[in-house]
Backbone as XML, in Angstrom:
<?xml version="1.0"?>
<chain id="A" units="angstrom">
  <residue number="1" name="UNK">
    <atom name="N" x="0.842" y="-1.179" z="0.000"/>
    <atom name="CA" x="0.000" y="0.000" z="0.000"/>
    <atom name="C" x="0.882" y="1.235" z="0.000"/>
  </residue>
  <residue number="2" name="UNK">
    <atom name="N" x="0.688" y="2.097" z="-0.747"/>
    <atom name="CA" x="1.557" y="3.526" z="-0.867"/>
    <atom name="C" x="0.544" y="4.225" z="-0.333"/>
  </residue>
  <residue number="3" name="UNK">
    <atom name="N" x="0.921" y="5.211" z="0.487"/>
    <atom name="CA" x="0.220" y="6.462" z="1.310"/>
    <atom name="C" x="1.036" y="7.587" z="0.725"/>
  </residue>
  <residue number="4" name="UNK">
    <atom name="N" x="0.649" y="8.989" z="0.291"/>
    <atom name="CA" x="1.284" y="9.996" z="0.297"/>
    <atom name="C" x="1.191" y="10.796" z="1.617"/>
  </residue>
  <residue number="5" name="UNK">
    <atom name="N" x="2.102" y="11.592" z="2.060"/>
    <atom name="CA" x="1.949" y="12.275" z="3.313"/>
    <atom name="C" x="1.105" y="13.273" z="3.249"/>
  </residue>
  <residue number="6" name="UNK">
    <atom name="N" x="0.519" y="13.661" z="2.061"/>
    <atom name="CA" x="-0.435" y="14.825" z="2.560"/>
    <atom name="C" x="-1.803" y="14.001" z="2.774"/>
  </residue>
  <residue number="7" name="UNK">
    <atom name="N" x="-1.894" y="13.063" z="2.784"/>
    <atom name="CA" x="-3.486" y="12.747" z="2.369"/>
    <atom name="C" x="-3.110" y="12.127" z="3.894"/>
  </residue>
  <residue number="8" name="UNK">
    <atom name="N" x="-1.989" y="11.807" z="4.455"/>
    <atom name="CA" x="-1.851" y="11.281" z="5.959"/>
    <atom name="C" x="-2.002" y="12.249" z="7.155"/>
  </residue>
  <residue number="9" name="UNK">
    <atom name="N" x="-1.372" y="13.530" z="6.419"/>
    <atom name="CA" x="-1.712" y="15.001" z="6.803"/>
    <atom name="C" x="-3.399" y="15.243" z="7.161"/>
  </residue>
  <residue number="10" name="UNK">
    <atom name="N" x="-3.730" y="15.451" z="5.894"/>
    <atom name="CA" x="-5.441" y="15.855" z="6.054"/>
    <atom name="C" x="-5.797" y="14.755" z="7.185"/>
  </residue>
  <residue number="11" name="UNK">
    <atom name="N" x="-6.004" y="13.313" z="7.068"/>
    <atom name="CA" x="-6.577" y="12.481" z="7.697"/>
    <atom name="C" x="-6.374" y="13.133" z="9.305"/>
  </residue>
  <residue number="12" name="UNK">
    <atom name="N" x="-4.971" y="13.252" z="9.710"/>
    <atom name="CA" x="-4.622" y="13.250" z="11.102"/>
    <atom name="C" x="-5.218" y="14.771" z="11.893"/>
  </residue>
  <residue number="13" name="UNK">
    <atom name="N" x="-5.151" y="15.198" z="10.800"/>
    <atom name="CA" x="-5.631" y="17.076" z="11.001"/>
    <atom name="C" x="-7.617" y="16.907" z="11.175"/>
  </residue>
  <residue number="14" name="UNK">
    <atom name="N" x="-8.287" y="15.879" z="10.734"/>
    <atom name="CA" x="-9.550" y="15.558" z="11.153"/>
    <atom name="C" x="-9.892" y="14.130" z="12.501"/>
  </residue>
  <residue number="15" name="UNK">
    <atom name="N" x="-8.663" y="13.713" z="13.017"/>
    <atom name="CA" x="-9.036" y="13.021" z="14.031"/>
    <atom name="C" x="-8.453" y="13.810" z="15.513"/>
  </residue>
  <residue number="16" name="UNK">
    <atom name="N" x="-9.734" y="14.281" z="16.157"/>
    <atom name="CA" x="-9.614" y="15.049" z="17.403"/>
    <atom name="C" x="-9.442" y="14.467" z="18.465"/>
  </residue>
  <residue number="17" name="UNK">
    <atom name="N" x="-8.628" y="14.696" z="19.216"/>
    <atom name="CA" x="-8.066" y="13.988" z="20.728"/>
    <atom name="C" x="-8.923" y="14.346" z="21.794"/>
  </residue>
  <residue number="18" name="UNK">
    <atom name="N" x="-9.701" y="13.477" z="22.709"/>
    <atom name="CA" x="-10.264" y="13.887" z="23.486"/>
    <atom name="C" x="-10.017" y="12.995" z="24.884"/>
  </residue>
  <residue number="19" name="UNK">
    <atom name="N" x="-8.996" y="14.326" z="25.291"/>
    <atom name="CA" x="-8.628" y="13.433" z="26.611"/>
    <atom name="C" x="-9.622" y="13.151" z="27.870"/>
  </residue>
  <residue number="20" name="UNK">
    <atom name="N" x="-9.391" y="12.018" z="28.801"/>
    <atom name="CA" x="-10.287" y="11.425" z="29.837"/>
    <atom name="C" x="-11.628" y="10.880" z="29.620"/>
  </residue>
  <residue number="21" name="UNK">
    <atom name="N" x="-11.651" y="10.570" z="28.011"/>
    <atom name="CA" x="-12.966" y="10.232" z="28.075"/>
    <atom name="C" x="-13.078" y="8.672" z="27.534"/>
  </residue>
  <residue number="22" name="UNK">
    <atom name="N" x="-13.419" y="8.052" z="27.620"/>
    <atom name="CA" x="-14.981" y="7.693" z="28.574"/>
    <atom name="C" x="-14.604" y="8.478" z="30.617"/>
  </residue>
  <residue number="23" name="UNK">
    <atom name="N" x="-13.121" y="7.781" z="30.442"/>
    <atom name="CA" x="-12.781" y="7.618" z="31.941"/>
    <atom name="C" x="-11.481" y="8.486" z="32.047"/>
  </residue>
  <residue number="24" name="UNK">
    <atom name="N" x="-10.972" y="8.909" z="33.040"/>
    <atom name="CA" x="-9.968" y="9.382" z="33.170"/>
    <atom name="C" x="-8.448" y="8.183" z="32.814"/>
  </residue>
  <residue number="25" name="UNK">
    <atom name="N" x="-7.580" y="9.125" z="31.894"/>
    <atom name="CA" x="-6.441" y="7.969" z="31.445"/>
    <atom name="C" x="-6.647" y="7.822" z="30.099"/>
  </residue>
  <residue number="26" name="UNK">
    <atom name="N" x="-8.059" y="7.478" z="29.868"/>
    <atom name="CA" x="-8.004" y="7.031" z="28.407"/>
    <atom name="C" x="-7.807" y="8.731" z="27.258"/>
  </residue>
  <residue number="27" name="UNK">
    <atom name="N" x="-7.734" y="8.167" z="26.165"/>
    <atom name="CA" x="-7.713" y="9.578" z="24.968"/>
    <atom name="C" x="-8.179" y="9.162" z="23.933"/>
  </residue>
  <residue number="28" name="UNK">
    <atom name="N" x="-9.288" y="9.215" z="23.944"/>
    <atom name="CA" x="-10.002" y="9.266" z="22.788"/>
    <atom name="C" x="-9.967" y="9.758" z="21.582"/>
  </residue>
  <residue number="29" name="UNK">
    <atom name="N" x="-10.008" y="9.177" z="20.571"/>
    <atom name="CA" x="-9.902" y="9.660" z="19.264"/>
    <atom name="C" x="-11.110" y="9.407" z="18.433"/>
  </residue>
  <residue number="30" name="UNK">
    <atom name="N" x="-11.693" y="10.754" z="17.768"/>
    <atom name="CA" x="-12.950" y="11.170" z="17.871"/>
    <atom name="C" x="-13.132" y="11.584" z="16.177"/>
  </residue>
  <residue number="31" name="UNK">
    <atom name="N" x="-13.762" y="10.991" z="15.630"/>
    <atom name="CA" x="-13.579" y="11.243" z="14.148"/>
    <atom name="C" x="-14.743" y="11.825" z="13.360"/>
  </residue>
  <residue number="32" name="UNK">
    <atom name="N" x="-15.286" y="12.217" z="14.052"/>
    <atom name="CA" x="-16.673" y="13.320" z="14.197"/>
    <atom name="C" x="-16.147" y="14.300" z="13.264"/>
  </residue>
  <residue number="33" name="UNK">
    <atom name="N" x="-14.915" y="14.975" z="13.143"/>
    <atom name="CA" x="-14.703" y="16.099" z="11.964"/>
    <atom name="C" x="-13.942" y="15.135" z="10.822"/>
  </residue>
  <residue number="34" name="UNK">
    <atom name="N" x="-13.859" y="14.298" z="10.598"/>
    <atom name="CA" x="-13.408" y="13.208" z="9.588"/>
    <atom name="C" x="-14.782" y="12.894" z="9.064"/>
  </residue>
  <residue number="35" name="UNK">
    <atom name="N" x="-16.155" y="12.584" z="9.750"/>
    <atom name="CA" x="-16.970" y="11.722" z="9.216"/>
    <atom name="C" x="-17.792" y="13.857" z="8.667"/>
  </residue>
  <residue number="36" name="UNK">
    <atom name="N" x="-17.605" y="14.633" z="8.876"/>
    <atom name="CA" x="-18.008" y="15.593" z="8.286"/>
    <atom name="C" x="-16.954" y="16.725" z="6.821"/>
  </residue>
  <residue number="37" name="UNK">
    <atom name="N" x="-16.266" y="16.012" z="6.651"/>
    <atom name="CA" x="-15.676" y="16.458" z="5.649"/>
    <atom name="C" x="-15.733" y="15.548" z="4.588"/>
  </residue>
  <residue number="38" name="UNK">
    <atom name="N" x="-16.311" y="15.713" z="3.031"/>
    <atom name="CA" x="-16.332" y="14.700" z="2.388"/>
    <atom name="C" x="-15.121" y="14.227" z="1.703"/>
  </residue>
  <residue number="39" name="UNK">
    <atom name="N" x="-14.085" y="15.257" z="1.474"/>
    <atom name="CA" x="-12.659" y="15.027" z="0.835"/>
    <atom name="C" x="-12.434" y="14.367" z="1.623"/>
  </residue>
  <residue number="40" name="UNK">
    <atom name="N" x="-11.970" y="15.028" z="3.160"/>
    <atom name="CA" x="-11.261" y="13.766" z="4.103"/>
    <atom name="C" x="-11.956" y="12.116" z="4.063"/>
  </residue>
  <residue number="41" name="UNK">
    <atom name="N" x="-13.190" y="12.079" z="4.198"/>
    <atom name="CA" x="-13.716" y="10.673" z="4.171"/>
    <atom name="C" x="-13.811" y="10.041" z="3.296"/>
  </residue>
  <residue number="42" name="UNK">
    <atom name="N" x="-13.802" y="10.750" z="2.016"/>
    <atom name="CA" x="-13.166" y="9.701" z="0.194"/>
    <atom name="C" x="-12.213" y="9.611" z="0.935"/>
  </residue>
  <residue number="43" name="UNK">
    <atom name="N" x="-10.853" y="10.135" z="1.324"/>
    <atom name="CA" x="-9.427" y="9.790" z="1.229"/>
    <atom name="C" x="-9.373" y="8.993" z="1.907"/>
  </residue>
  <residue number="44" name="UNK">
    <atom name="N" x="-10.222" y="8.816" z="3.474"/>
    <atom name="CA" x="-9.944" y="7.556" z="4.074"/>
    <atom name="C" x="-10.311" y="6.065" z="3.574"/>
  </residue>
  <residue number="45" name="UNK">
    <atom name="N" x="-11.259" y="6.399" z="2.889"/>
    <atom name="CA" x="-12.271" y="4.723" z="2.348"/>
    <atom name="C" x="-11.301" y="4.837" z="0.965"/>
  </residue>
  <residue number="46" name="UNK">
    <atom name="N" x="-10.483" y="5.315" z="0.140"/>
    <atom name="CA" x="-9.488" y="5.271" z="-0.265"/>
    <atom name="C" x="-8.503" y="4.141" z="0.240"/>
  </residue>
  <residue number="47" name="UNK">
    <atom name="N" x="-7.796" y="4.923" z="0.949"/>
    <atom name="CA" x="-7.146" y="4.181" z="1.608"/>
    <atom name="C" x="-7.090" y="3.027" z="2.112"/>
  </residue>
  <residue number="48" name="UNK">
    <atom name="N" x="-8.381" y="2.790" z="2.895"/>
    <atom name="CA" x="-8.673" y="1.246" z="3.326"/>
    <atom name="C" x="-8.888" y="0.754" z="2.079"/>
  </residue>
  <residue number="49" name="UNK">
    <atom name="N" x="-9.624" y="1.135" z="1.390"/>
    <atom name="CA" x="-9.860" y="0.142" z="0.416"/>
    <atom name="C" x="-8.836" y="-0.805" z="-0.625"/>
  </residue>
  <residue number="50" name="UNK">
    <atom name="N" x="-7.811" y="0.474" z="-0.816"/>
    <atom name="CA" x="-5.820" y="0.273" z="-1.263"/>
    <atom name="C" x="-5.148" y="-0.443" z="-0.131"/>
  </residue>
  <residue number="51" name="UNK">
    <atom name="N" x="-5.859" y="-0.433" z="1.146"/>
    <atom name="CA" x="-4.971" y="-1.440" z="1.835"/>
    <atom name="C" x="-5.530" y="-3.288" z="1.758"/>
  </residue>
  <residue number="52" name="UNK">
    <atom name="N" x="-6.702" y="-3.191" z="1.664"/>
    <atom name="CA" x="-7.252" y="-4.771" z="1.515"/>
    <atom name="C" x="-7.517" y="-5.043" z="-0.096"/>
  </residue>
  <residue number="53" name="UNK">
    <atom name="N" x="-7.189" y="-4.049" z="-0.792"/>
    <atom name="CA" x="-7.106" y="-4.653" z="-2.705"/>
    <atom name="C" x="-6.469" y="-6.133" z="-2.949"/>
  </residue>
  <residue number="54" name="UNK">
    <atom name="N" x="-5.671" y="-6.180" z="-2.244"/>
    <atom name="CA" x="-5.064" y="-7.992" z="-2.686"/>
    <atom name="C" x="-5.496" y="-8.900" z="-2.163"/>
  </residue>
  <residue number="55" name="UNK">
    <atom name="N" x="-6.553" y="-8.711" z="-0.992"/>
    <atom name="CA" x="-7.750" y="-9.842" z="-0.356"/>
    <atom name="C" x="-8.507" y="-10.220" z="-1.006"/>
  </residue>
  <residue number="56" name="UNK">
    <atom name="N" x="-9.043" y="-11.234" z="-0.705"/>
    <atom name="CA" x="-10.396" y="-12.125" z="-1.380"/>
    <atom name="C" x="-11.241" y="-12.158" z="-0.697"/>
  </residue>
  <residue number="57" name="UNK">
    <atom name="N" x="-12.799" y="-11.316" z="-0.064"/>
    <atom name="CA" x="-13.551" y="-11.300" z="0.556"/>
    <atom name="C" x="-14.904" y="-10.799" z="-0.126"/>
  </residue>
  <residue number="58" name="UNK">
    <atom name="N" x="-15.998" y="-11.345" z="0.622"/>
    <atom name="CA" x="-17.381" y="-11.384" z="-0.139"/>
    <atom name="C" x="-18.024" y="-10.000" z="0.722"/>
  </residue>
  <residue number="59" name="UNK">
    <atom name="N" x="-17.682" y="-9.928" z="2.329"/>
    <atom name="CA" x="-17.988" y="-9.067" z="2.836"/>
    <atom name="C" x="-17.691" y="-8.299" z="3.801"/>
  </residue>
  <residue number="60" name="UNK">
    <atom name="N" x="-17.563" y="-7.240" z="3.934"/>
    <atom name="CA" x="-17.228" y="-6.094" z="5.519"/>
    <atom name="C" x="-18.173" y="-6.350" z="6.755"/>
  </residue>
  <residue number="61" name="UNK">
    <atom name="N" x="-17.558" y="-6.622" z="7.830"/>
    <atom name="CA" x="-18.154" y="-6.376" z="8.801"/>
    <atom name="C" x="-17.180" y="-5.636" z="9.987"/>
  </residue>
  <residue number="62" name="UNK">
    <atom name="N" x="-17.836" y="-4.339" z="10.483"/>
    <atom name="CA" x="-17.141" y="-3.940" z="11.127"/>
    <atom name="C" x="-18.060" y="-3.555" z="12.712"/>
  </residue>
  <residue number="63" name="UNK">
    <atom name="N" x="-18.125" y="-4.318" z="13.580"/>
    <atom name="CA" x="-19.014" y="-4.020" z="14.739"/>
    <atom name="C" x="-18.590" y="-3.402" z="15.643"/>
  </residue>
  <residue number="64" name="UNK">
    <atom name="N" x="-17.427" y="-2.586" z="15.399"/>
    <atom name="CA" x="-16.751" y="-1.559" z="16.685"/>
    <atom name="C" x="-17.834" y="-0.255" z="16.152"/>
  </residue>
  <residue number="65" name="UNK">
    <atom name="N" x="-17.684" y="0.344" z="17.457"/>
    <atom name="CA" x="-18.183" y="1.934" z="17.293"/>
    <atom name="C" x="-18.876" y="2.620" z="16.473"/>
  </residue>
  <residue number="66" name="UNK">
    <atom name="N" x="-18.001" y="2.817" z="15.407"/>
    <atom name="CA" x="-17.700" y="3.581" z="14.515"/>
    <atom name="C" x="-17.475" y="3.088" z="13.573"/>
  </residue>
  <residue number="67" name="UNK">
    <atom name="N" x="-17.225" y="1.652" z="13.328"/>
    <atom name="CA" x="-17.362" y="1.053" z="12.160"/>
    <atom name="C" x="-18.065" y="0.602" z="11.423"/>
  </residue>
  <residue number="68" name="UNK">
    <atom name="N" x="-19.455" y="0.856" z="11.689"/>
    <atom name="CA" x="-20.544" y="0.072" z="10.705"/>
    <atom name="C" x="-20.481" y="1.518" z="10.133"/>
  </residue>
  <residue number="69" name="UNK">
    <atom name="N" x="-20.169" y="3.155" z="10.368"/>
    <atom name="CA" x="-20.023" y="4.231" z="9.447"/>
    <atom name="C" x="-19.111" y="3.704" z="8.478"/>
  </residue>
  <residue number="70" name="UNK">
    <atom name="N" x="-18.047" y="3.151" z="8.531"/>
    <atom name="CA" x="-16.852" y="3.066" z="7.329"/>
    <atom name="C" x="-17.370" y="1.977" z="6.558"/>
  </residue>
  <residue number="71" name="UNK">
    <atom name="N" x="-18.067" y="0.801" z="7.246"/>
    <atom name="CA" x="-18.236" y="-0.100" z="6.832"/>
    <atom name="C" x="-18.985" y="-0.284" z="5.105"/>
  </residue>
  <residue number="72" name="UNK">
    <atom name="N" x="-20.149" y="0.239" z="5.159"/>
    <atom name="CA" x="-20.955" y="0.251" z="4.045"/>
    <atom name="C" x="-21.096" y="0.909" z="3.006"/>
  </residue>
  <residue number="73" name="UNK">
    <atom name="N" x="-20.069" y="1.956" z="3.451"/>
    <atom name="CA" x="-19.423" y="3.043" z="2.071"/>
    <atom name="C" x="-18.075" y="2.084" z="1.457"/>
  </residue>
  <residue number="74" name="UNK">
    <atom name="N" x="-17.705" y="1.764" z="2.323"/>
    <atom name="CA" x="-16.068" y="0.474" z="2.129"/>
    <atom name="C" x="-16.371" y="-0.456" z="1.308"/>
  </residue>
  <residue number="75" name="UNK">
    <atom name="N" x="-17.832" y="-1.318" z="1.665"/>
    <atom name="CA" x="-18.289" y="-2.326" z="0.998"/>
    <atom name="C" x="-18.560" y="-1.788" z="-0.334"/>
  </residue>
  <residue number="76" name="UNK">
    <atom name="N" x="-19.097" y="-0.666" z="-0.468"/>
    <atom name="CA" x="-19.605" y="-0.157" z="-1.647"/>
    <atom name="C" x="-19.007" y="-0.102" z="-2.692"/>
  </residue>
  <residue number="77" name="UNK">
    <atom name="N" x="-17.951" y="1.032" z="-1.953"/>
    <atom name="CA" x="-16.399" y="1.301" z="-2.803"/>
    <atom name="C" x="-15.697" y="-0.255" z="-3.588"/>
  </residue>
  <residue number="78" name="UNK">
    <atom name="N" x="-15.542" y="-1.294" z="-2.582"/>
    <atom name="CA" x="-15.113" y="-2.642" z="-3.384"/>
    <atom name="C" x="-15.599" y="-3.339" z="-3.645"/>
  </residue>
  <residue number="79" name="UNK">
    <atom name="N" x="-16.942" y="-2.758" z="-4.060"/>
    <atom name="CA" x="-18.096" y="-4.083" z="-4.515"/>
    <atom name="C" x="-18.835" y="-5.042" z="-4.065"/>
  </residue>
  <residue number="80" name="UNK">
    <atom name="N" x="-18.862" y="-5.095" z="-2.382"/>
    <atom name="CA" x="-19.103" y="-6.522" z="-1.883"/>
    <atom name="C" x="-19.928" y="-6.341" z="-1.185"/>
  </residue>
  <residue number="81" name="UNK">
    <atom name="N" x="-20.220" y="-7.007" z="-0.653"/>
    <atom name="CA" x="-21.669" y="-6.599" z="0.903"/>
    <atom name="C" x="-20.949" y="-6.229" z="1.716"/>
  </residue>
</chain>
């Protein structure tokens, strides 16, 4: 997978740090201004999608958090369920 640094740039410049949360200690990373920019969020489903291109899979499942958002634009992007 090739990454250019600006598109690693934009990405990191839309994931916001949010310290103590849930609990104190932890730092959350909060992608709330990633999932509202549409350049930044092509570039990410980009990306994933250039990172699993040489897999063989029928379908995405992603049951963390925040992943059934990436999930079904991802699937879309590579054709699969």
């Amino acid at each position: 997978m090739t990454t250019d640094e600006p598109s690693l740039t934009l990405l990191r410049s839309k994931v916001r740090d949010i310290p103590d949360f849930p609990t104190p200690g932890v730092l959350f990373k909060d992608i709330t201004p990633l999932l509202s920019d549409h350049h930044a969020f092509d570039v990410a489903l980009g990306l994933l999608a250039q990172a699993v291109e040489d897999l063989a899979f029928g379908v995405i499942a992603a049951p963390e958090a925040r992943g059934f958002i990436l999930a079904a634009p991802l699937a879309r992007h590579c054709g699969v369920g």
